[in-house]
GUBA-419936 format. One line per field, with one value per residue: x, z, y of N, C-alpha, C, CB in turn. Coordinates in steps of 0.02 Angstrom, whole numbers, always signed. Each point is the difference from the previous one (the first is absolute). Glycine has a CB too. Example, Ala and Ser with C-alpha at 12.3 -4.5 7.8 and 13.67 -1.06 7.14 Angstrom:
BEGIN
neast = +660	+77
nup = +390	-98
nnorth = -284	+112
caeast = -45	+42
caup = +0	+3
canorth = +59	+59
ceast = +45	-39
cup = +0	+37
cnorth = +60	+55
cbeast = -95	+59
cbup = +62	-108
cbnorth = -59	-32
This chain:
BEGIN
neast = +41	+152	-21	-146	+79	+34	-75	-125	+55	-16	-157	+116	+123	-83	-62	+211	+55	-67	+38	-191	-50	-25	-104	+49	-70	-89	+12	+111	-94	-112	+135	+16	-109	+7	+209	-36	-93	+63	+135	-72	-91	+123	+81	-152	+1	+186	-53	+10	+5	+121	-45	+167	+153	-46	+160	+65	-19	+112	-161	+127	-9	+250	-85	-155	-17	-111	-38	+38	-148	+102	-97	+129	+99	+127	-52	-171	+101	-42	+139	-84	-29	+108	+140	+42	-169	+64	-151	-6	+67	-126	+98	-143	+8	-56	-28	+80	-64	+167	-12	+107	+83	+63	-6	-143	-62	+64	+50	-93	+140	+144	-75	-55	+200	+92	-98	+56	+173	+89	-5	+120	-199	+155	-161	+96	-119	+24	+53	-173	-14	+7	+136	-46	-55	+20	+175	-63	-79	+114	+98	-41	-60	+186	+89	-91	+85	+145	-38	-114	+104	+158	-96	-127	+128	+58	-118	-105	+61	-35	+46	-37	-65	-134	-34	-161	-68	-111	-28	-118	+18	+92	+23	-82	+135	+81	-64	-27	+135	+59	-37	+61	+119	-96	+109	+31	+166	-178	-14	-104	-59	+123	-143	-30	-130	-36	-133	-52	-79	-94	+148	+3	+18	-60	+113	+51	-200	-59	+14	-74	-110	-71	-143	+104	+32	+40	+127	+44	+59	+127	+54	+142	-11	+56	-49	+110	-89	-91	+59	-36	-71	+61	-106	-155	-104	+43	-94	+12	+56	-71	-2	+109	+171	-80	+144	-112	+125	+82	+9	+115	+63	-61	+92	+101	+57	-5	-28	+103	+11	-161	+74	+92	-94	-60	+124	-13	-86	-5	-148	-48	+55	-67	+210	+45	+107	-92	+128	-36	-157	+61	+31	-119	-110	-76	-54	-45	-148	-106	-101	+32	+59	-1	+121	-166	+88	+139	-16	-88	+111	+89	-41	+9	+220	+32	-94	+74	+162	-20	-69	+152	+83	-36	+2	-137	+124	+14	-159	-142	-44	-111	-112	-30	-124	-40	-163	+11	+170	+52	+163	-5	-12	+173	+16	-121	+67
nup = +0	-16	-132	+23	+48	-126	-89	+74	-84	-128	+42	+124	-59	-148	+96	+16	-169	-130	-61	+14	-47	+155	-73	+181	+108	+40	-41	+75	+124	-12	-9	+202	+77	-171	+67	+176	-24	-61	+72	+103	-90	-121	+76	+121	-71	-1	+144	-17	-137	-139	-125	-3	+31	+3	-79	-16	-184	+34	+51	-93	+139	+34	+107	-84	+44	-103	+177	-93	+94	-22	-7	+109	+111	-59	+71	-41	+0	+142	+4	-99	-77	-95	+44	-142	+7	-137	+49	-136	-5	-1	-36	+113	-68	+203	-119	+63	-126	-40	+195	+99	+88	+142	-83	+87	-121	-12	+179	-90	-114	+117	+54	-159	-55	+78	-67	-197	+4	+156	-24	+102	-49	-50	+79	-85	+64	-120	+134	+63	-134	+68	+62	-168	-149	-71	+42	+174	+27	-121	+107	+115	-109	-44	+159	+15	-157	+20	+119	-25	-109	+134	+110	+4	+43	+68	+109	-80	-119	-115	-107	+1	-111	+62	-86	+70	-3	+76	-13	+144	-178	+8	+41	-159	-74	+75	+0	-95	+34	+55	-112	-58	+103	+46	-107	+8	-42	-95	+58	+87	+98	+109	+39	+47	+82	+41	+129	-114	+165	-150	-87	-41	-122	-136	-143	-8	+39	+12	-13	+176	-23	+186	-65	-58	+126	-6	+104	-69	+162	-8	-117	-64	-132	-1	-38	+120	-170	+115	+164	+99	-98	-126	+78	-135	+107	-67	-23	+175	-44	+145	-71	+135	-71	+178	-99	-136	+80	-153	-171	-11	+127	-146	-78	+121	-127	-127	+21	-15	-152	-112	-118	-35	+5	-150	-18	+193	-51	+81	-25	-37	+33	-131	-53	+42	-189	+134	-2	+138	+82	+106	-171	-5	-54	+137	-101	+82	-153	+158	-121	+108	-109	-59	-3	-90	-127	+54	+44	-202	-57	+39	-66	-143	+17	+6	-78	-116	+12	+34	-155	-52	+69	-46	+146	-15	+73	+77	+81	+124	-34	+75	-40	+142	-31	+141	-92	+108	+37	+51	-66	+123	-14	+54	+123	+127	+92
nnorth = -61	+77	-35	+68	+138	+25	-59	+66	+145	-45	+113	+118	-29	+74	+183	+94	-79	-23	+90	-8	+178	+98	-174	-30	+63	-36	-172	-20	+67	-116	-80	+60	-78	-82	-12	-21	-98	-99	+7	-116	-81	-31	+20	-3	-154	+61	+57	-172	-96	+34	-110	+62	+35	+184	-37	+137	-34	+73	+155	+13	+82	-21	-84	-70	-202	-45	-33	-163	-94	-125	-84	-143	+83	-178	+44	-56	-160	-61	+86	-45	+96	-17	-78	+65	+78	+145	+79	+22	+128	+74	+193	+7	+163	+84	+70	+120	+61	-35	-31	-168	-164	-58	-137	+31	+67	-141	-43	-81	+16	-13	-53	-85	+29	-40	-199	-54	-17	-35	+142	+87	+61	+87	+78	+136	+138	+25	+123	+63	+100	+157	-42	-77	+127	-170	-5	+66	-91	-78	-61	-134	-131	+3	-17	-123	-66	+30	-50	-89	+6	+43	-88	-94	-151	+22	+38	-160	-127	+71	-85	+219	-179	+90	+195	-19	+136	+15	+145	+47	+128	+75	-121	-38	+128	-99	-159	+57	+103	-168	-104	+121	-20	-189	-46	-193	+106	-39	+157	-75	+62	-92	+47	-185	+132	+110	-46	+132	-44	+107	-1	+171	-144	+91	+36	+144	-131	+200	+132	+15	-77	+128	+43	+172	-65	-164	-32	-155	-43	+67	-145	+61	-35	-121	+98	+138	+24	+95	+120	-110	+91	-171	-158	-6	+3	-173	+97	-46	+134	-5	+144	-10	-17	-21	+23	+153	+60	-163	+52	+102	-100	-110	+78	+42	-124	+109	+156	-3	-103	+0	+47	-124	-109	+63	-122	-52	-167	+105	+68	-152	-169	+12	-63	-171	-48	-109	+25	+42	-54	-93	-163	+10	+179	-61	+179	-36	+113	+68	-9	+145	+97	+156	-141	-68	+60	+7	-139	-77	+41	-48	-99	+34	+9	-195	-102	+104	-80	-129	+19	+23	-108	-130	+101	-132	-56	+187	+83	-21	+165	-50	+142	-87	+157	+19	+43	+177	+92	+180	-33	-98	-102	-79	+89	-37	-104
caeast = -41	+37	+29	-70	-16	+7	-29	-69	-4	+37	-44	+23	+68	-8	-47	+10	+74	+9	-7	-42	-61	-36	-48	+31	-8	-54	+3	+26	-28	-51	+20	+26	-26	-29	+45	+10	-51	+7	+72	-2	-24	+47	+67	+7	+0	+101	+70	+37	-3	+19	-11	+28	+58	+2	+52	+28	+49	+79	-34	+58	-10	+52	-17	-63	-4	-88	-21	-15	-14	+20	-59	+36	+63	+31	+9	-68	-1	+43	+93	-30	-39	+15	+65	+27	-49	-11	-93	-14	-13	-74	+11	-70	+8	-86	-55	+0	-9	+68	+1	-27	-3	+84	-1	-50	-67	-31	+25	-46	+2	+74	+26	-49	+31	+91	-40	-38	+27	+77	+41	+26	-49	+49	-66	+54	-38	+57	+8	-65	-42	+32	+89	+61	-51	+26	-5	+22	-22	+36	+64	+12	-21	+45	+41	-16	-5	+88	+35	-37	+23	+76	+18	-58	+42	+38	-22	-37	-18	-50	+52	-19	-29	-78	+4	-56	-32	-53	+7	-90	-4	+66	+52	-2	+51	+87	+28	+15	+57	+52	+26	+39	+100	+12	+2	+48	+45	-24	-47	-60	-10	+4	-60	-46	-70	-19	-58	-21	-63	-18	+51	-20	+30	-43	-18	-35	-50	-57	+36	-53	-65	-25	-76	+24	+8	-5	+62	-19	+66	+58	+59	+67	+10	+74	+16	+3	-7	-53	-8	-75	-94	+1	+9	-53	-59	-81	-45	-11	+37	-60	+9	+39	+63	+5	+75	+7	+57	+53	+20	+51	+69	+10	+42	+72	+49	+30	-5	+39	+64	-38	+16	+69	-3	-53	+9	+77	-37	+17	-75	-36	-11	-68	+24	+34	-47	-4	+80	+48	-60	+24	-26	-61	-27	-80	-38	-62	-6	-63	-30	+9	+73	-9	+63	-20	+12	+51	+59	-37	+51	+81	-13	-43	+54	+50	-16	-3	+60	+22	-35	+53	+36	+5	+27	-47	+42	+43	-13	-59	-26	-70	-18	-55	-37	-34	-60	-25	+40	+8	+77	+1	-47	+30	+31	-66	-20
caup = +0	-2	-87	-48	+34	-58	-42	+21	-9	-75	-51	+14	+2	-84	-4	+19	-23	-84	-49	-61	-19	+58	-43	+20	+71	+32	-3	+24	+50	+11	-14	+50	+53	-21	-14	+80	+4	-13	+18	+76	+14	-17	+35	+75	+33	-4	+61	+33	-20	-58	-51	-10	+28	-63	-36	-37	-60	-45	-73	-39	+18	+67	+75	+16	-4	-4	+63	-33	+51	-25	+13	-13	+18	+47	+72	+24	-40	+45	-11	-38	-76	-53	-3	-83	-41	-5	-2	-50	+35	-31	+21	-3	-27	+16	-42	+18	-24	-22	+44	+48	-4	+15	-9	+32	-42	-10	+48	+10	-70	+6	+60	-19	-40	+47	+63	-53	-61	+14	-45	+65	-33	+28	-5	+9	-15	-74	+0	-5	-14	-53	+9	-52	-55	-47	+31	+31	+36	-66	+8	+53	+6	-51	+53	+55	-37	-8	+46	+14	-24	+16	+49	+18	+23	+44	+82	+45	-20	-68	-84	-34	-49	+14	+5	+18	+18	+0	+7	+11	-45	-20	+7	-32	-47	+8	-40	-71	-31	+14	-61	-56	-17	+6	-61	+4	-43	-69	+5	+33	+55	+20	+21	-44	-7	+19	+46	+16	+40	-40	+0	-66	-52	-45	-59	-2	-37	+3	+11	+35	-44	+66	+1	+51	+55	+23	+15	+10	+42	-23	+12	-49	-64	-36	-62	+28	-55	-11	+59	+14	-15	-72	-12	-21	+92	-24	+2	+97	+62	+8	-25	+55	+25	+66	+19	-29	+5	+14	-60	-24	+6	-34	-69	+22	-6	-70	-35	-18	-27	-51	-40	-32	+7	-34	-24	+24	+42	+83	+33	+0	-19	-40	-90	+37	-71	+41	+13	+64	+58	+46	-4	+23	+44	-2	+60	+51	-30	+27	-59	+46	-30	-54	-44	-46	-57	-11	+40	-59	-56	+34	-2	-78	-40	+17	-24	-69	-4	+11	-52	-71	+24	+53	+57	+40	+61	+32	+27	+1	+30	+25	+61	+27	+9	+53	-15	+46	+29	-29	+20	+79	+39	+30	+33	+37	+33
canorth = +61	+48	+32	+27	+85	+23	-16	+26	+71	+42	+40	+62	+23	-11	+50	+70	+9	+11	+49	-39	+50	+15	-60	-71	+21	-12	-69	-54	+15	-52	-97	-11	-54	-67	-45	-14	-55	-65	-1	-50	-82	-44	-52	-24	-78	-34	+23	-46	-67	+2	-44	+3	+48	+30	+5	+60	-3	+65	+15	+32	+72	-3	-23	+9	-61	-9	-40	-43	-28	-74	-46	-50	+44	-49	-29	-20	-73	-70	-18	-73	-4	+0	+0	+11	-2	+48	-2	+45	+50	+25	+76	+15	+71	+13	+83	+57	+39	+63	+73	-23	-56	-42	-74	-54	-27	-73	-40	-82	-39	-53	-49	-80	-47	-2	-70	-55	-24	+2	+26	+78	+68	+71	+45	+68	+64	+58	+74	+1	+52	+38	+39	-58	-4	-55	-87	-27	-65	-24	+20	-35	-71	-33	-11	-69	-52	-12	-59	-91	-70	-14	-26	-15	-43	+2	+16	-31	-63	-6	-10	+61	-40	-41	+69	+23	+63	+26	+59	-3	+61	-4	-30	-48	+53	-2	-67	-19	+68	-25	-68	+3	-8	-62	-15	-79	+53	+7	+47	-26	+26	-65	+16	-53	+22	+88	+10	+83	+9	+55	+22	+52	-45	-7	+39	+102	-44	+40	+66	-6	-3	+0	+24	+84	-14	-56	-11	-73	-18	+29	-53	+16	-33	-7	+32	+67	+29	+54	+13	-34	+54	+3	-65	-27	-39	-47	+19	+1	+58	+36	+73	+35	-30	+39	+32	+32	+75	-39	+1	+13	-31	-44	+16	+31	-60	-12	+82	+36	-16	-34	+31	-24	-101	-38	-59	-44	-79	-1	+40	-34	-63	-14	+25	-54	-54	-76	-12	+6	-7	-53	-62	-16	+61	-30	+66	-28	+44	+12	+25	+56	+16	+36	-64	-41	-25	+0	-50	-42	+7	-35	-81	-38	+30	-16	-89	+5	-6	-71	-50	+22	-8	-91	-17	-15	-66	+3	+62	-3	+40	-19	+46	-35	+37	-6	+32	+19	-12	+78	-6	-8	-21	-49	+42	+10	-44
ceast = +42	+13	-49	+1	+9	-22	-75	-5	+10	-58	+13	+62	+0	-56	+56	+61	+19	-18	-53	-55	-50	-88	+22	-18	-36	-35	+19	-15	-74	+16	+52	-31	-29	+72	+21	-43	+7	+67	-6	-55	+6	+61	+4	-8	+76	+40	+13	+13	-3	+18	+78	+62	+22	+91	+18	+64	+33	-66	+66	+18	+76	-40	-63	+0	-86	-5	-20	-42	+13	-15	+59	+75	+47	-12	-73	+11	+26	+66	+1	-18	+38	+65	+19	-51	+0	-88	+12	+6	-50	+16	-77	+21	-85	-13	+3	-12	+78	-4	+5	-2	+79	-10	-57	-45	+7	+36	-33	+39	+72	+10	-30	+65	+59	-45	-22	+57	+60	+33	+25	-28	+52	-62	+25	-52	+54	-18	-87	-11	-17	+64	+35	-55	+38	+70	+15	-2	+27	+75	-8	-44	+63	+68	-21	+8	+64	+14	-37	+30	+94	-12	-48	+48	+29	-20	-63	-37	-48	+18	-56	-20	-78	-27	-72	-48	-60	+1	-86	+4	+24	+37	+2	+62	+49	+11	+1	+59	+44	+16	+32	+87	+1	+6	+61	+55	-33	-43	-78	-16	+16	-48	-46	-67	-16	-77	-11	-80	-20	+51	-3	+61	-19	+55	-32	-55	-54	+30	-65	-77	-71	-55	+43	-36	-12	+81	+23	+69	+67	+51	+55	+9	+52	+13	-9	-7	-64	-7	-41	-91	+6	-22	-100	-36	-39	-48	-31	+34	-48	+17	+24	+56	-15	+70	+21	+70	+91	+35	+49	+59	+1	+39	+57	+59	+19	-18	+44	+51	-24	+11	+77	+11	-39	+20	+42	-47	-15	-61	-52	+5	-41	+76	+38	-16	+2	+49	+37	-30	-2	-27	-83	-29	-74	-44	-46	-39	-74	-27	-26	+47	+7	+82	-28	+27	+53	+40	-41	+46	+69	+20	-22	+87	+68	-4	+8	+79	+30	-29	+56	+51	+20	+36	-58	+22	+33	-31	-75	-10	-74	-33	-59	-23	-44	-47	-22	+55	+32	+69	-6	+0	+56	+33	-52	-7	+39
cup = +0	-61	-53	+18	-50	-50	+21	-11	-57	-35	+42	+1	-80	+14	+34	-57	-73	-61	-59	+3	+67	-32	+60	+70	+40	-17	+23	+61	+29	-17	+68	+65	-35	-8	+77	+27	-15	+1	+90	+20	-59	+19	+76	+8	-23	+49	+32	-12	-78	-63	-28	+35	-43	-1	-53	-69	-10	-42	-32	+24	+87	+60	+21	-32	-26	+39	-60	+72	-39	+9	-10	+23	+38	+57	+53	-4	+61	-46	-60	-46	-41	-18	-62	-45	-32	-22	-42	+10	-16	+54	+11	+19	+44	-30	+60	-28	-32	+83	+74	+1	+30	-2	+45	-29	-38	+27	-31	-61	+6	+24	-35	-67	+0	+33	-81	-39	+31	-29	+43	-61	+43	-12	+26	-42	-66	+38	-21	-20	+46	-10	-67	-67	-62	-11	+69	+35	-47	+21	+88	-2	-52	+43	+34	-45	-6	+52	+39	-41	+0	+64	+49	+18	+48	+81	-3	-35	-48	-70	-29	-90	+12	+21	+11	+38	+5	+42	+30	-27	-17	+1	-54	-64	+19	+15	-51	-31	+20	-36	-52	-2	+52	-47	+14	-65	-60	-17	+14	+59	+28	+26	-15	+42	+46	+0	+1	+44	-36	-13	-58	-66	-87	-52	-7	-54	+1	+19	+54	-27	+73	-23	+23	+44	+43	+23	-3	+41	-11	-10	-74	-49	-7	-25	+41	-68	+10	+110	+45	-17	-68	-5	-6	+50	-39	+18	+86	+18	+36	-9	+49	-5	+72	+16	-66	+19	-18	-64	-42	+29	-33	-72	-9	-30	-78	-48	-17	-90	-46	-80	-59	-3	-46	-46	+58	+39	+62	+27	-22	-36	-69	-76	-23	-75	+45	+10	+76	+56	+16	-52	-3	+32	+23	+16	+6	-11	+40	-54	+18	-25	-61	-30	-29	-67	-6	+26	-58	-54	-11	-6	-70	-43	+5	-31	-66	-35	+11	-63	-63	+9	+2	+46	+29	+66	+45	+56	-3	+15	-3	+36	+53	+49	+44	-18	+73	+57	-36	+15	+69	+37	+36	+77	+82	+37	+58
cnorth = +64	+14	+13	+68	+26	+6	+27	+86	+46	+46	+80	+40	+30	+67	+76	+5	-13	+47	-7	+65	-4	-49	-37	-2	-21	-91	-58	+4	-42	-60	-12	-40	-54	-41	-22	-46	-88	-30	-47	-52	-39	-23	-5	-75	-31	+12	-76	-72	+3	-49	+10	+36	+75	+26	+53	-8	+69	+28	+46	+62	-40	+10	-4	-99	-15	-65	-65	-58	-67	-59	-77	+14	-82	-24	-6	-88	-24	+5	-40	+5	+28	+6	-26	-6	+84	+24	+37	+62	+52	+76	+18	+85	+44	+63	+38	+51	+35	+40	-51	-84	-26	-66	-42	+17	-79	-62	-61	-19	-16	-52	-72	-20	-33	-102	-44	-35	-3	+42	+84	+51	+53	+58	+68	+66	+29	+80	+25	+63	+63	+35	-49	-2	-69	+13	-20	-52	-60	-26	-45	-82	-51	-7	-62	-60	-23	-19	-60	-44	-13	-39	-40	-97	-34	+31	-28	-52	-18	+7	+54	-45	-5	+70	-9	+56	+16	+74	+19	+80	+23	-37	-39	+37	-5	-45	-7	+44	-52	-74	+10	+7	-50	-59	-65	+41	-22	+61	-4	+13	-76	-3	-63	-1	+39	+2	+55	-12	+83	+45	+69	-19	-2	+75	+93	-42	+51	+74	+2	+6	+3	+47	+85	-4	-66	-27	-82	-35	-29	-83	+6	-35	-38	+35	+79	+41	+69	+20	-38	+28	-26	-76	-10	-41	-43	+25	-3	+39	+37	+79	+44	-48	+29	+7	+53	+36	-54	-8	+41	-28	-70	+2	+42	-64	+30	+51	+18	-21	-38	+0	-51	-58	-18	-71	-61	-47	+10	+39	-51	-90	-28	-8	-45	-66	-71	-22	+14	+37	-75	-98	-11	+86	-20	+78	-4	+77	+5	+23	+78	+48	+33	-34	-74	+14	-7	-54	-83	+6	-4	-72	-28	+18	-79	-79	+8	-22	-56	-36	-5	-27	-59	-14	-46	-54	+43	+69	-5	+68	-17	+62	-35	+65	-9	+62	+50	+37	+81	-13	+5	-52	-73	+12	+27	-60	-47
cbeast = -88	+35	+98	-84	+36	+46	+89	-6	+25	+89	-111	-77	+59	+17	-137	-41	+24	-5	+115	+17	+4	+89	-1	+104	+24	-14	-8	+77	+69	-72	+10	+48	-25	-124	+38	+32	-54	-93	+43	+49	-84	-53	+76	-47	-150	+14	-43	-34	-60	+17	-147	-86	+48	-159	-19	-31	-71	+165	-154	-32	-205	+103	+90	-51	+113	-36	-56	+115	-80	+60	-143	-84	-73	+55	+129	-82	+24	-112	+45	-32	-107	-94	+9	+105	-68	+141	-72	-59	+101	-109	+121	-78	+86	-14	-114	+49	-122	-26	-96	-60	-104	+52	+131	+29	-23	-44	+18	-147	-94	+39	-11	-185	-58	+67	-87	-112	-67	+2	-73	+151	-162	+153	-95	+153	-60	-34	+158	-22	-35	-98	+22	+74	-45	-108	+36	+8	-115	-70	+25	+22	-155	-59	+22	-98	-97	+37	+70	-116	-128	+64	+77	-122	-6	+66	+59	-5	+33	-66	+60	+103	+111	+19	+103	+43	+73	-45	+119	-48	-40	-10	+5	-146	-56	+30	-21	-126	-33	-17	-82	-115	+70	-41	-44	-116	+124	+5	+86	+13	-88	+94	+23	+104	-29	+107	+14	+66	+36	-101	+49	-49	+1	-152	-23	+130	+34	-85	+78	+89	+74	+107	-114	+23	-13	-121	-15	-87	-83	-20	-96	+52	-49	+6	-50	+81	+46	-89	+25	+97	-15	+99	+156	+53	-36	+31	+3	-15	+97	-49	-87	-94	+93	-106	+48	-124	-96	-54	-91	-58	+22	-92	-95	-56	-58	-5	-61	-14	+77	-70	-64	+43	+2	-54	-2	+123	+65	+141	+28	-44	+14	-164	+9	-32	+58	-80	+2	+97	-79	-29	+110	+39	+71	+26	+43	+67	+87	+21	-35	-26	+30	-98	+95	-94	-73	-25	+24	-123	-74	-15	-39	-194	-39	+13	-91	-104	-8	+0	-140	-28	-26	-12	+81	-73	+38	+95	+109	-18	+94	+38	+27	+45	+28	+90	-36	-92	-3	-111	+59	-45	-136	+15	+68	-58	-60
cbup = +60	+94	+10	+1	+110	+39	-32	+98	+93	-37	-47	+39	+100	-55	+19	+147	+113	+38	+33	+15	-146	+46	-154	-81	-31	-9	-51	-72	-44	-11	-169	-56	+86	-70	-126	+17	-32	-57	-90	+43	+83	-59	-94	+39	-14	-108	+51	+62	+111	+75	-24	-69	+44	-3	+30	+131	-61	-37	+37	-94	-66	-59	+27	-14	+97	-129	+122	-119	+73	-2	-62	-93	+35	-46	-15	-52	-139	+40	+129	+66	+31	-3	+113	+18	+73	-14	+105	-29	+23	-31	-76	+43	-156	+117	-89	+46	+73	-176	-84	+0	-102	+82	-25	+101	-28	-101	+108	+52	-82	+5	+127	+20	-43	+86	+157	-23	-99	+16	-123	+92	-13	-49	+22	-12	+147	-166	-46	+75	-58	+1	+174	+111	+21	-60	-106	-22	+56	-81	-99	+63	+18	-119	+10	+84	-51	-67	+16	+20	-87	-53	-24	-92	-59	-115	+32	+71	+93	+73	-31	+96	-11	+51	-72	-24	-35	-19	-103	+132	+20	+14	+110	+45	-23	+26	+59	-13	+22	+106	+17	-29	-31	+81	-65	+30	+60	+1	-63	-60	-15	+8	-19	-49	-47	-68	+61	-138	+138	+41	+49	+96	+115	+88	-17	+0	+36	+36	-128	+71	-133	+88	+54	-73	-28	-76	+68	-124	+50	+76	+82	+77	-42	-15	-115	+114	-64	-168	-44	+96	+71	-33	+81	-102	+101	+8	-140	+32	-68	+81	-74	+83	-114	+45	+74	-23	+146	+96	+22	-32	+112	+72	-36	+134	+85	+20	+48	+160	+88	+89	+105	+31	+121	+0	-124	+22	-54	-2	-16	+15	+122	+75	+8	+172	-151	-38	-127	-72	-42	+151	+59	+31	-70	+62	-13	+113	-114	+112	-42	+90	+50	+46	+93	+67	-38	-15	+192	+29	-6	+89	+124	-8	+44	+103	+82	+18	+19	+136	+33	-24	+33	-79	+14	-112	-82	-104	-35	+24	-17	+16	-85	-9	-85	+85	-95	-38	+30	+24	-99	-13	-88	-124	-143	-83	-103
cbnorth = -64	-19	-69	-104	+13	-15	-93	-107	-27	-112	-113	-34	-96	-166	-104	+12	-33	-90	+14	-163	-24	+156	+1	-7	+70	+157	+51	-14	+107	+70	-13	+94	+80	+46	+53	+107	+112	+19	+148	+101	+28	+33	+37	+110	-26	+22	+148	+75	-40	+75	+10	-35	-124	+45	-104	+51	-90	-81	+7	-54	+76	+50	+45	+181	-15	+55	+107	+35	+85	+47	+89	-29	+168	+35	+59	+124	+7	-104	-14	-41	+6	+28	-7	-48	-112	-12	-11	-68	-29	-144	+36	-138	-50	-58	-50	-44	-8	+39	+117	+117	+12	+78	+16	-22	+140	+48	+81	+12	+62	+69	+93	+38	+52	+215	+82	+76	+44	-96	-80	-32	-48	-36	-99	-83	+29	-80	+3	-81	-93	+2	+24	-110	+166	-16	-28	+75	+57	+93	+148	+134	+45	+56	+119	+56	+34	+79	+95	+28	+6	+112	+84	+119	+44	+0	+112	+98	-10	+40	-162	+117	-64	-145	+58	-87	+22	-126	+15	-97	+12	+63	+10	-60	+75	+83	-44	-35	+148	+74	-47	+46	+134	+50	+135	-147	+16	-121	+29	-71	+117	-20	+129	-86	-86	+64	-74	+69	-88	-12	-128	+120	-65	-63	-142	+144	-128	-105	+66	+35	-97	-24	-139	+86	+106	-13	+113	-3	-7	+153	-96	+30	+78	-74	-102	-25	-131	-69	+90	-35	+147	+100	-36	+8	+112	-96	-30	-102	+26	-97	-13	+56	-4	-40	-125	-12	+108	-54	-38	+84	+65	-21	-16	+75	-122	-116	+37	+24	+8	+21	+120	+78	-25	+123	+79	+96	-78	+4	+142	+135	+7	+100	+117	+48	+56	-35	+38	+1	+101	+121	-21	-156	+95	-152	+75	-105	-12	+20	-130	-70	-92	+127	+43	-15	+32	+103	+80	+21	+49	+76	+7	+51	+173	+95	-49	+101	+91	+3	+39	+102	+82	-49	+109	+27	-106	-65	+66	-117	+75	-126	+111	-144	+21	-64	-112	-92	-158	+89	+52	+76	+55	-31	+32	+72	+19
């Protein structure tokens, strides 16, 4: 808990000190008790009984590091088990909008999967919106990947050959960003499969199309190409967001630096040719979600590619659509 504080304060520290438009201000000021809030009751049921160990990577930035949490961590294992056995290893990526979020949010889904599959889950934050804008969070998920697949091995017994990622919204945009320079030396991804949960991932497929003065509930993309007010709504959305005032810091991340990416994989995944995306993908797609098409079309884009291609033996993507269900919602419960 001590090494969260800091982190918990960042929308007022980012509200006196970054250098971002008086627009920003008063905003980060009302995300400040919704980020303090869910900040502690999430990582309060760990203060004193912990699944995992947590662990600090090199980032590239001199004498600064990235927290990480480590599931299966050695020195949790019996001595006994899995002697000269090497486990799989599996990076997991939690959401936030860019602006917000640390690794225990998706504690349950580590901890079950570390217990189901054996395998040492590493579950790591990044830099945050609106002080660190594009590439920085990128940049640090690509630091945690470079050195996992060096040393991951060697401090905790996991063959980086048996790579595996997921991501829950943003986070789902920077597993997949970070698969692409996870690369075998033919130029392939080593990455052999990848779990987005409503991830922002899709196609520049609409434009806004909301009723005036309607709003629909807020959430993030793969595809950073367009703003979130610009992203195309299924028709169930409902006509109030209640975190409406919250929508421009969703595009602090990739605002600023949109203009000049519109073609780059890394901002947006959706652009990523099949070659050098993870093996196997599965996304987990609420129908709730103004990231429905783009993450569909992603999937049809992609099966379409395997079909041409005749990969069908060596590569799957799959979506599995949950009817009635809003971004989040996994996370809710």
């Amino acid at each position: 808990m001590p090494s969260l504080l800091p982190d918990a304060f960042h929308p007022l520290r980012d509200c006196l000190f970054a250098p971002r438009p008086l627009l920003h201000r008063w905003r980060l000021l009302l995300l400040q008790p919704i980020v303090l809030i869910s900040y502690v009751l999430k990582a309060l049921p760990y203060l004193f009984s912990r699944p995992f160990v947590l662990h600090y990577i090199p980032s590239r930035r001199r004498g600064e590091s990235i927290r990480t949490l480590v599931y299966n961590h050695p020195s949790k294992r019996p001595s006994v088990s899995n002697a000269g056995q090497k486990l799989p290893l599996h990076i997991d990526i939690h959401g936030g909008g860019f602006i917000g979020g640390i690794p225990e949010y998706d504690a349950p889904f580590c901890a079950q999967l570390a217990s189901t599959t054996g395998a040492v889950v590493v579950s790591i934050t990044y830099r945050f919106a609106p002080r660190h804008v594009y590439p920085a969070a990128h940049d640090d998920v690509d630091d945690a990947f470079s050195w996992l697949l060096k040393h991951a091995e060697k401090e905790f017994n996991a063959d980086p050959r048996l790579l595996t990622v997921s991501g829950f919204s943003t986070g789902g945009n920077l597993a997949l960003a970070g698969s692409l320079g996870a690369k075998t030396p033919d130029g392939k991804s080593s990455v052999l499969g990848a779990v987005t949960f409503y991830a922002p991932v899709g196609l520049q497929t609409g434009f806004h199309n909301t009723k005036a003065g309607s709003r629909g509930l807020t959430s993030i993309k793969v595809d950073l190409r367009l703003p979130p007010e610009e992203k195309r709504k299924p028709p169930n959305m409902p006509g109030f967001d209640a975190i409406w005032f919250l929508v421009p810091l969703f595009d602090a991340y990739a605002g600023p630096k949109r203009i000049q990416n519109m073609d780059s994989a890394r901002m947006n995944p959706t652009l990523a040719p099949l070659h050098k995306l993870p093996q196997d993908m599965l996304f987990v797609i609420p129908t709730v979600d103004f990231l429905l098409y783009e993450q569909l079309e992603m999937v049809e884009r992609l099966q379409r590619e395997i079909e041409t291609t005749q990969q069908k033996k060596d590569r799957r993507v799959e979506p599995a659509v949950f009817e009635g269900q809003f971004h989040g919602w996994l996370e809710r419960k």
